[in-house]
MARKOL-622096 format. One record per atom (N, C-alpha, C): residue number from 1; residue in one letter; chain; atom name; y, x, z. Coordinates in pm, whole numbers. Example, Ala and Ser with C-alpha at 12.3 -4.5 7.8 and 13.67 -1.06 7.14 Angstrom:
REM MARKOL-622096
REC    nr   rest   kette   atom        Y        X        Z
REC     1      A       A      N     -569     1319      780
REC     1      A       A     CA     -450     1230      780
REC     1      A       A      C     -330     1320      780
REC     2      S       A      N     -225     1285      708
REC     2      S       A     CA     -106     1367      714
REC     2      S       A      C        3     1290      787
REM end
This chain:
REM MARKOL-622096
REC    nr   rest   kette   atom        Y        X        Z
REC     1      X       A      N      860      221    -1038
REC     1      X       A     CA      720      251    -1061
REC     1      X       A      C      638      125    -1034
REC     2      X       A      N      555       79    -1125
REC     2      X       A     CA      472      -31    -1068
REC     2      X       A      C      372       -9     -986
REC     3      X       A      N      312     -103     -885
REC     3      X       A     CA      218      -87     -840
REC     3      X       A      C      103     -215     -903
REC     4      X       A      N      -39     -157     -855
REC     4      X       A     CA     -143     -261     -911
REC     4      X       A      C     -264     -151     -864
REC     5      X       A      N     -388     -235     -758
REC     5      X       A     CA     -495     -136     -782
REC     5      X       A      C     -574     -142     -916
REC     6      X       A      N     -561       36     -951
REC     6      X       A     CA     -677       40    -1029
REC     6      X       A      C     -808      -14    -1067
REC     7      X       A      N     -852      -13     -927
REC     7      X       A     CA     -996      -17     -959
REC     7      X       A      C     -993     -161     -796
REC     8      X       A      N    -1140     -165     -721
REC     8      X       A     CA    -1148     -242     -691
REC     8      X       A      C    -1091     -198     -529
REC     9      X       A      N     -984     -288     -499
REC     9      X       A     CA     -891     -245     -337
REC     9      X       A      C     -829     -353     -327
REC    10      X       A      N     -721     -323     -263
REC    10      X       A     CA     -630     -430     -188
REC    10      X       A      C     -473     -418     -234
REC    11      X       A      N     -413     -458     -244
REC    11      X       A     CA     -202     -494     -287
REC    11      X       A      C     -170     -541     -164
REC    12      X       A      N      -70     -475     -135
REC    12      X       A     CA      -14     -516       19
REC    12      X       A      C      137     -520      -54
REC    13      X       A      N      215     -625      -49
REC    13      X       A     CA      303     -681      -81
REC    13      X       A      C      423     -660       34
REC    14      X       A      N      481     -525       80
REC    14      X       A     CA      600     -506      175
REC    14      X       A      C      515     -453      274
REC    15      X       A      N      612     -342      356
REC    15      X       A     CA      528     -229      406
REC    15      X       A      C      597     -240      526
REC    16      X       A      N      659     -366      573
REC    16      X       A     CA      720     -376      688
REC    16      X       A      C      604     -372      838
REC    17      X       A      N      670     -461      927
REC    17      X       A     CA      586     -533     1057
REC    17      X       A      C      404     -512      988
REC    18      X       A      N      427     -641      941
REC    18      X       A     CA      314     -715      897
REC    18      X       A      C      237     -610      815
REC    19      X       A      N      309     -579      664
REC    19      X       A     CA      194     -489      564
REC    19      X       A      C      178     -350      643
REC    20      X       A      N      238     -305      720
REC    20      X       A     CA      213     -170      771
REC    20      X       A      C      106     -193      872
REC    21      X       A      N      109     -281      985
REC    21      X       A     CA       13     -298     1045
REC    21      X       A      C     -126     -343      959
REC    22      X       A      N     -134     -439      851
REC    22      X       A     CA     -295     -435      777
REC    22      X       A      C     -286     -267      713
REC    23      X       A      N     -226     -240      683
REC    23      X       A     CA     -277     -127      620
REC    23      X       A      C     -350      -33      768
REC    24      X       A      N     -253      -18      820
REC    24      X       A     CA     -315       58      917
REC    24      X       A      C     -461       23     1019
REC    25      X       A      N     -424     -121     1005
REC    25      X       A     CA     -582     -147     1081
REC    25      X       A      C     -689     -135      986
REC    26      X       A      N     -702     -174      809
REC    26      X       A     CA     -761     -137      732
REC    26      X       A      C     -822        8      728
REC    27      X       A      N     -754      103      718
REC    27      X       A     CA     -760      227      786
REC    27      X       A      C     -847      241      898
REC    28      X       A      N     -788      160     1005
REC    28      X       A     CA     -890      228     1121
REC    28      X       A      C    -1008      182     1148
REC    29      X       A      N    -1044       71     1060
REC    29      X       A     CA    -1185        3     1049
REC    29      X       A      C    -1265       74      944
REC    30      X       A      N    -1220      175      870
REC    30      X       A     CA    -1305      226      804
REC    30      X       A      C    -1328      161      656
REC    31      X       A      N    -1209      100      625
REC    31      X       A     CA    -1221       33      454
REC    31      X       A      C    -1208      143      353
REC    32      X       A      N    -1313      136      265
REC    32      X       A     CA    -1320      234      178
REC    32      X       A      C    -1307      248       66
REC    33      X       A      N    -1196      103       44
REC    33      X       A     CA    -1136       86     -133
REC    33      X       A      C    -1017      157      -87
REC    34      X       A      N     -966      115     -207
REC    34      X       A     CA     -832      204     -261
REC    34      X       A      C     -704       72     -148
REC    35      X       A      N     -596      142     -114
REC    35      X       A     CA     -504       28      -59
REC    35      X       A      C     -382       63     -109
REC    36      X       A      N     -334       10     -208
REC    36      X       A     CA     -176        1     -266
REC    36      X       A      C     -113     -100     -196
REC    37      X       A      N       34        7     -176
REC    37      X       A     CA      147     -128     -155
REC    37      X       A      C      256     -121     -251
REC    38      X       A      N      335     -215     -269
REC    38      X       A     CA      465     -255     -323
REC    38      X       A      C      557     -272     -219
REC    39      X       A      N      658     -234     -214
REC    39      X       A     CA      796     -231     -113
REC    39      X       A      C      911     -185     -223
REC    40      X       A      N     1035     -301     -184
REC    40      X       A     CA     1143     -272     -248
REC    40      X       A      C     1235     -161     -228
REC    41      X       A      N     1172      -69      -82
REC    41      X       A     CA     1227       47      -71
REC    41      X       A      C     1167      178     -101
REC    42      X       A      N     1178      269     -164
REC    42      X       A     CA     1049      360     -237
REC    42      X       A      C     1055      483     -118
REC    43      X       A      N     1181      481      -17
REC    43      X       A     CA     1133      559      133
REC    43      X       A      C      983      513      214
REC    44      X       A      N      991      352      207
REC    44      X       A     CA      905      316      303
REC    44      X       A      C      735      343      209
REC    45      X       A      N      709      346       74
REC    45      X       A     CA      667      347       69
REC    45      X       A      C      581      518       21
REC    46      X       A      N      680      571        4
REC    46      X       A     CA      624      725       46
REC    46      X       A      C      634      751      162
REC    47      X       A      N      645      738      330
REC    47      X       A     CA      655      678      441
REC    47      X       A      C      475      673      476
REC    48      X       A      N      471      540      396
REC    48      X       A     CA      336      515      412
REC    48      X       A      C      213      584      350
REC    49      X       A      N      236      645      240
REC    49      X       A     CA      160      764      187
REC    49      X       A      C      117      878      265
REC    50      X       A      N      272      900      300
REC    50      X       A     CA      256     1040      418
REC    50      X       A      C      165     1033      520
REC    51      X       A      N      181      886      575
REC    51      X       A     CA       89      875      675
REC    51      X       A      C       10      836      691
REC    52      X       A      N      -42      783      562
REC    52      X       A     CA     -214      824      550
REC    52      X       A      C     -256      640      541
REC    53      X       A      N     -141      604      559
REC    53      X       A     CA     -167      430      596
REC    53      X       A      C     -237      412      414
REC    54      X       A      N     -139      434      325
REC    54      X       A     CA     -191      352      179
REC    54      X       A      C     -258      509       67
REC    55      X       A      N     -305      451        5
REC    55      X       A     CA     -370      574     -119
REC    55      X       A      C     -233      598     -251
REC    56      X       A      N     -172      459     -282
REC    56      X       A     CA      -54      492     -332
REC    56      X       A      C       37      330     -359
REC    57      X       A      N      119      364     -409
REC    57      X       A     CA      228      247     -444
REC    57      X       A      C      337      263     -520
REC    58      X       A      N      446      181     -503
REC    58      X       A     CA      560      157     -614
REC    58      X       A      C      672       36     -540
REC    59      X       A      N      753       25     -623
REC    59      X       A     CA      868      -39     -590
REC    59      X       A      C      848     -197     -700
REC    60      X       A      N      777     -212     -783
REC    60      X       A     CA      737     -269     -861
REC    60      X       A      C      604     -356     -903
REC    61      X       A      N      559     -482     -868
REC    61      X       A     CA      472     -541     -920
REC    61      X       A      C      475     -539    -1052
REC    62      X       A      N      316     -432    -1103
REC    62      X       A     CA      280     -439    -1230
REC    62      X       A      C      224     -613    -1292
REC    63      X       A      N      263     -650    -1390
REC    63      X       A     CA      203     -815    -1424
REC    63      X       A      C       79     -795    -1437
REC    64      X       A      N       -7     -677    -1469
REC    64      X       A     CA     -129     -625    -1513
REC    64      X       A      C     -134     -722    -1643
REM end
């Protein structure tokens, strides 16, 4: 599935250490675009859906 925001948000590139923690602090500061990630594992990134960290994602960078 590719990922790419729609409209105007953020691409978080791996949903490890690093992209899980911006997503999540994004989150708790109150950012109110859209936050997609890409991760080569499609657990971690329904993972991160579930928990509210990203709005959606994929296993795939779209080229747009």
């Amino acid at each position: 599935m590719p990922c790419a925001p729609a409209e105007r948000g953020i691409l978080i590139v791996g949903l490890g250490l690093i992209g899980g923690s911006l997503a999540a602090a994004l989150k708790a500061s109150g950012y109110r675009g859209r936050i997609v990630a890409c991760d080569r594992d499609a657990d971690e990134v329904a993972r991160g859906i579930d928990m509210g960290l990203i709005d959606d994602g994929g296993t795939q960078l779209d080229p747009w």
